[in-house]
ZAMARGU-4260 file (C-alpha; in steps of 0.2 Angstrom, whole numbers, plus 5000, padded with zeros to 4 digits):
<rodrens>
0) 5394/5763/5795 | 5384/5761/5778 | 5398/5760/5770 | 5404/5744/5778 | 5387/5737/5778
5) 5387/5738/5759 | 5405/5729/5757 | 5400/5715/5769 | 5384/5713/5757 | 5396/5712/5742
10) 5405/5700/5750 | 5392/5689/5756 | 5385/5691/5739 | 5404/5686/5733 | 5404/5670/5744
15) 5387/5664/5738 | 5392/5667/5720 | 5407/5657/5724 | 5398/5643/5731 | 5385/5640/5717
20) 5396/5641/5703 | 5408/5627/5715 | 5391/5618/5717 | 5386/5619/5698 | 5403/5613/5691
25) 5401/5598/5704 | 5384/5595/5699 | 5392/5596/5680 | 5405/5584/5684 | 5392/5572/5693
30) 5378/5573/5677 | 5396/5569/5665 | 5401/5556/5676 | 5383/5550/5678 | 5384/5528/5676
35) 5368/5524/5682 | 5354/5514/5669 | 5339/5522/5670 | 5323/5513/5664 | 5315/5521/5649
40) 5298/5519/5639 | 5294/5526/5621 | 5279/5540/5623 | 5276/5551/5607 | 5263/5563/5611
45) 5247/5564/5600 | 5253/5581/5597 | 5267/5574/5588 | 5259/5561/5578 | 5245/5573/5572
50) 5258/5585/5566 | 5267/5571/5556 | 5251/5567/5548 | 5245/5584/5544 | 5264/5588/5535
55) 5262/5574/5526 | 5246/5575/5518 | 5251/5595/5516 | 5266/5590/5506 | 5273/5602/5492
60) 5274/5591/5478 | 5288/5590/5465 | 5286/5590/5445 | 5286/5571/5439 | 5301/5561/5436
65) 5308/5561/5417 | 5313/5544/5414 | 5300/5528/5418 | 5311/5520/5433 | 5319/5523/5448
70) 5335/5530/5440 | 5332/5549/5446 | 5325/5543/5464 | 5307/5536/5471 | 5295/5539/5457
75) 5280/5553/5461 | 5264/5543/5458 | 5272/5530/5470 | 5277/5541/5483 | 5260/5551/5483
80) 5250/5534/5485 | 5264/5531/5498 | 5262/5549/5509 | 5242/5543/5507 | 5244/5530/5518
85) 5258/5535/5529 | 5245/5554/5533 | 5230/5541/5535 | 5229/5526/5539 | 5248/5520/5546
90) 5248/5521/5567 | 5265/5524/5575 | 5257/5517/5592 | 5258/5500/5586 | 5277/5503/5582
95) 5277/5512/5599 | 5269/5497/5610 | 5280/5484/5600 | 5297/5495/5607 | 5289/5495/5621
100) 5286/5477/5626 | 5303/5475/5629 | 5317/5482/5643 | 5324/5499/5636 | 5334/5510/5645
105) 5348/5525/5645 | 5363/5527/5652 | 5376/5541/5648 | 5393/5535/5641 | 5405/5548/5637
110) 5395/5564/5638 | 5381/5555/5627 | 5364/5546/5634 | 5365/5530/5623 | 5346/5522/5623
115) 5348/5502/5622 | 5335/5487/5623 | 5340/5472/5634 | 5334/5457/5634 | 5339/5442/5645
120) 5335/5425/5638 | 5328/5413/5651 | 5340/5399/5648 | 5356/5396/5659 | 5373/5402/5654
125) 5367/5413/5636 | 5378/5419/5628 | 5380/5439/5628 | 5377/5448/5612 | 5377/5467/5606
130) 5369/5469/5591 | 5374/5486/5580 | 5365/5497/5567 | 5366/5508/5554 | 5359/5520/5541
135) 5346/5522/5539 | 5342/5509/5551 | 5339/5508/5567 | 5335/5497/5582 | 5318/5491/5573
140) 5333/5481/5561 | 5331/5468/5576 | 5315/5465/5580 | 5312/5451/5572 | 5328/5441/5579
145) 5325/5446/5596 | 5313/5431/5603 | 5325/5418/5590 | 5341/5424/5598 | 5336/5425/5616
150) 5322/5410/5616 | 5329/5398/5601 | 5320/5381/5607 | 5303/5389/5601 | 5313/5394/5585
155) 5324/5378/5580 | 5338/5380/5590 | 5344/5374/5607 | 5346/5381/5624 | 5363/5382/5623
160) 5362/5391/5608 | 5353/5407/5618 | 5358/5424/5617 | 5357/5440/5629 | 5353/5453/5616
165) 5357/5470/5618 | 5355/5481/5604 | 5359/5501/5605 | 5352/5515/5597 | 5369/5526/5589
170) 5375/5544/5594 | 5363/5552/5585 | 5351/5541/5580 | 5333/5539/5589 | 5332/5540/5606
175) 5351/5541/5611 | 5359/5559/5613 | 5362/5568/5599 | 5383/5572/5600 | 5385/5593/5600
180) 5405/5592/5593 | 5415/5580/5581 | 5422/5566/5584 | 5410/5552/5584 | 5417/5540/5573
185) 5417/5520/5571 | 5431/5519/5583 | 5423/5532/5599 | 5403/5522/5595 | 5417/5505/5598
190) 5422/5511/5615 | 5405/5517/5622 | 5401/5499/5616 | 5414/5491/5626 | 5409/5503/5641
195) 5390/5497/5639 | 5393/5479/5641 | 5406/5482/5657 | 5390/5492/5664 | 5379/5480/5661
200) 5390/5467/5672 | 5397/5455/5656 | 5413/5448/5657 | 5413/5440/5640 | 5401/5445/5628
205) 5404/5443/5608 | 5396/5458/5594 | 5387/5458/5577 | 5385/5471/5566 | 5381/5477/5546
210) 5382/5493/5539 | 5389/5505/5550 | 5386/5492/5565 | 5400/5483/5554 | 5412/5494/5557
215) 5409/5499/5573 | 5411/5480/5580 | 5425/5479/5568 | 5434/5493/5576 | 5429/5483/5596
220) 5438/5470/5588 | 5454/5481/5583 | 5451/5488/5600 | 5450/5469/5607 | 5446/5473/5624
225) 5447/5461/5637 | 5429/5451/5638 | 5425/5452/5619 | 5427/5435/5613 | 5421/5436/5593
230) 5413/5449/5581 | 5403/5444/5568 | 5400/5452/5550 | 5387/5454/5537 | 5397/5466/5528
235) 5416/5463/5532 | 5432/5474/5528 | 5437/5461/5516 | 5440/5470/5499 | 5457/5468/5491
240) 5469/5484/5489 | 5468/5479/5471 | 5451/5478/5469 | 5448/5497/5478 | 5458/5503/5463
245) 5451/5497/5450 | 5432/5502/5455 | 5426/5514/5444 | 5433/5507/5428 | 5428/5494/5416
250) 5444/5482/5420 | 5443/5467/5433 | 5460/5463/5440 | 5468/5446/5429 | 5471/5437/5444
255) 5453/5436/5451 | 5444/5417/5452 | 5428/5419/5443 | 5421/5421/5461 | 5429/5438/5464
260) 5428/5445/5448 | 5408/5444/5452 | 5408/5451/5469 | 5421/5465/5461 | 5409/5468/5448
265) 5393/5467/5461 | 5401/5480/5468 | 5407/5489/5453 | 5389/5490/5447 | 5384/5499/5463
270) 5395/5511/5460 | 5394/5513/5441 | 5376/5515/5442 | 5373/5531/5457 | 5367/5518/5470
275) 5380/5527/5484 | 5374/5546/5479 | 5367/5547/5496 | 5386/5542/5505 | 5393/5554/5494
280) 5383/5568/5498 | 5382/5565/5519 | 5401/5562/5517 | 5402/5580/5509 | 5390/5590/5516
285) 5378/5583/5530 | 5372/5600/5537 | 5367/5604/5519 | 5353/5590/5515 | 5349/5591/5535
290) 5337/5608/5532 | 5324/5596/5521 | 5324/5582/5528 | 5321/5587/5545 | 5306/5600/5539
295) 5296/5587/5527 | 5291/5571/5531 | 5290/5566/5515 | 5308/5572/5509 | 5316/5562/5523
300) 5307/5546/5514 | 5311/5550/5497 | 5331/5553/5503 | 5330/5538/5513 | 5323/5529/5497
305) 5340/5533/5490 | 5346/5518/5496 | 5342/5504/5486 | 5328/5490/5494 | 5318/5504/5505
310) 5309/5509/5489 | 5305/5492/5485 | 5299/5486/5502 | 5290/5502/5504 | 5280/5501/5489
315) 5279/5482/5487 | 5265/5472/5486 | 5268/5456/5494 | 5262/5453/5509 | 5275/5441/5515
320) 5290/5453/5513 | 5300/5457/5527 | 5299/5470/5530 | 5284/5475/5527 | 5278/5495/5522
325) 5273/5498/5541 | 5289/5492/5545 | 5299/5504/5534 | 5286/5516/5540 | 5291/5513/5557
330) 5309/5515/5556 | 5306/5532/5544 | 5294/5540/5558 | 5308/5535/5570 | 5320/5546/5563
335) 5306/5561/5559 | 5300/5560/5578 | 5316/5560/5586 | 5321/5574/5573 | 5336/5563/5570
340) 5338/5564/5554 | 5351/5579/5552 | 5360/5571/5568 | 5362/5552/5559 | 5369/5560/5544
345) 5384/5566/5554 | 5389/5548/5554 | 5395/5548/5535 | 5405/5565/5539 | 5414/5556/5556
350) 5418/5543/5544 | 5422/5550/5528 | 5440/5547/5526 | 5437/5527/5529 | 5428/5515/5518
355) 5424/5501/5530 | 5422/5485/5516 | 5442/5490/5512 | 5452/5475/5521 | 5470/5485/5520
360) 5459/5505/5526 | 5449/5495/5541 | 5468/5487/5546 | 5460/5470/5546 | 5473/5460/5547
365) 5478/5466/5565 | 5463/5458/5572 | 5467/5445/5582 | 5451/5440/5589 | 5440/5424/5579
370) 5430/5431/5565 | 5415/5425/5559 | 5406/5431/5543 | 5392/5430/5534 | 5385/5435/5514
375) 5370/5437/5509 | 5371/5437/5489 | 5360/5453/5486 | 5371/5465/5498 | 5382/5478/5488
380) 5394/5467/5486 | 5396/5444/5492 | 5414/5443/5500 | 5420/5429/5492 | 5428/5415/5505
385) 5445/5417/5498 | 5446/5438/5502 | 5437/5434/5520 | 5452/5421/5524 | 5465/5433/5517
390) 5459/5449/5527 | 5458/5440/5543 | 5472/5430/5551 | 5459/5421/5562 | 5443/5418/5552
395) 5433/5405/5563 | 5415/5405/5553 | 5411/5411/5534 | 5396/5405/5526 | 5387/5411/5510
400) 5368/5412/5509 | 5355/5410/5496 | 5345/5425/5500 | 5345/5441/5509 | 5354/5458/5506
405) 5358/5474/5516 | 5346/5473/5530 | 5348/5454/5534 | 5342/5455/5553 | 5326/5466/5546
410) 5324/5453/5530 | 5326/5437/5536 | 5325/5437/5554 | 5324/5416/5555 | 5340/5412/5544
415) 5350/5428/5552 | 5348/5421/5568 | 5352/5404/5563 | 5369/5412/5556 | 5373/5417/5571
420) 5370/5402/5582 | 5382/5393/5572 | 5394/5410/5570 | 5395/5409/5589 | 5396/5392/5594
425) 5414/5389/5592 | 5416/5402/5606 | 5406/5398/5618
</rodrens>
């Protein structure tokens, strides 16, 4: 008799043990295919920010630079007046409240919580836009063209020049998920993009982005879903096959207008002179710079410095620069209190084998969609008109600036949105 007792108790314990792994895989499946947008606020703890402070004002200090410029990286006497301010007197709860006074929310798209800001303009009939990031960027980038976007009759513009403005946080990047295998690349960011707007109810939407954001928009428009009616550039795939093969040398190809032989040698220069050591490393060996800059405040400023205009914003004087030190302060304590920093860099290893400024690598003359552009002269390199019209077959929009650089949205938040209002309005 006992011993049936125990096997019906073995059994029983079987069936439960069935059930919950049955119930847990379910609950697996669910969570995976989870669609639902979920409010979400900023809320660093004082915990968090006091430990910032305190490993930034107990930074180990480096032996002085050898040379009397910013050859060999972010000078010491510039960053220790820097780390003074940053540990004393900088208050992330001002960057906090300012991401907090408009719409964020999550929703998980492949596997991946992606964090987004939304905002609706209030005028009928705006147009959707998604706006896209890069290193070492962030969603800050756009703060400044939020309220000009979304509201331009206060800014210059028209009603019917308004924009819904969404404006995602990469894989890996702040407050969306950080991705636990390989694999995302420009062209899987560009389909969580796609599946974001659907979410979000847009039939026809259109996409901007520089840097990384660039390519990611320009594989959407490779991808050319149904609904996306026009990307836009700030740093477009438009670089000649023979241009990419003479970079590095000293010769400009002989049948260059005097145009392209200065944004070859813009270029050129970059190269030449180390301004890309960061891409080469990140490309190479991610994991490997990850351990310090995700253990020392301080060395995930002066690695970020690496790329050029962050050093000069960060330790400029000039109170009308955008942006400003806080704001570079912002976007750095971002990355440090998200402990995103490792988890970005993995973007330069997804993409290693592509260099999205190469017209014939990035395919962009199978893009079908309109394309509109955008140079700003002190970018790492100003596409000249003629490569823009020969990279895309249906170039709607190319205009060259007189000011701005990389970070265009972040420098000159007036004249970006401006570009994109007439970008746009062909499309509409």
């Amino acid at each position: 008799m006992k011993t049936i007792n125990n096997l019906s108790r073995l059994l029983f314990t079987g069936a439960l043990m069935v059930q919950f792994a049955i119930a847990s895989a379910q609950n697996k499946t669910e969570l995976k295919n989870d669609e639902t947008i979920r409010p979400f606020k900023v809320n660093i703890s004082d915990a968090e920010v006091k430990d910032l402070r305190q490993r930034i004002l107990q930074t180990r200090w480096p032996s002085k630079e050898l040379v009397n410029d910013e050859k060999q990286g972010a000078k010491l006497a510039k960053m220790q007046e820097l780390a003074q301010y940053w540990g004393t007197s900088y208050d992330w709860k001002k960057a906090e409240a300012r991401l907090n006074s408009y719409p964020q929310f999550k929703t998980k798209i492949d596997g991946i919580d992606i964090h987004f800001i939304h905002v609706k303009s209030k005028h009928k009939n705006a147009m959707p836009l998604i706006l896209s990031h890069g290193w070492p960027g962030s969603v800050f980038e756009f703060m400044g063209v939020i309220e000009p976007l979304t509201n331009p009759t206060a800014y210059g513009g028209k009603a019917e020049d308004a924009f819904d403005i969404v404006i995602p946080s990469l894989p890996g990047f702040g407050f969306s998920g950080k991705p636990a295998v390989e694999g995302w690349g420009n062209d899987r960011i560009a389909k969580a993009w796609i599946v974001l707007m659907k979410r979000l109810g847009y039939k026809n939407y259109v996409a901007q982005g520089g840097d990384w954001g660039a390519g990611i928009v320009h594989s959407m428009a490779l991808q050319a879903p149904q609904g996306l009616l026009a990307i836009h550039s700030n740093l477009p795939a438009t670089l000649p096959n023979e241009a990419g093969m003479a970079l590095g040398g000293n010769t400009v190809p002989e049948s260059f207008s005097q145009k392209e032989r200065a944004a070859f040698e813009q270029l050129n220069n970059a190269i030449k002179t180390g301004g890309f050591i960061y891409k080469t490393t990140m490309e190479g060996r991610p994991q490997g710079v990850s351990y310090s800059i995700s253990d020392s405040p301080v060395g995930l400023a002066g690695w970020i410095f690496l790329h050029p205009g962050f050093d000069e914003w960060s330790f400029g004087k000039d109170p009308k620069q955008l942006p400003t030190r806080d704001q570079v302060l912002d976007d750095i304590s971002l990355y440090w209190l998200t402990n995103s920093a490792s988890s970005a860099a993995q973007i330069y290893w997804e993409n290693r084998n592509i260099s999205i400024i190469s017209a014939g690598m990035m395919q962009s003359d199978k893009i079908t969609i309109p394309v509109a552009v955008t140079t700003f002269p002190k970018d790492v390199y100003a596409s000249p008109e003629s490569w823009a019209k020969r990279a895309y077959k249906n170039l709607v929009y190319f205009h060259e600036v007189d000011r701005g650089g990389h970070f265009a949205a972040w420098e000159h938040p007036q004249l970006f949105s401006e570009e994109l209002r007439a970008a746009f309005k062909s499309v509409r």
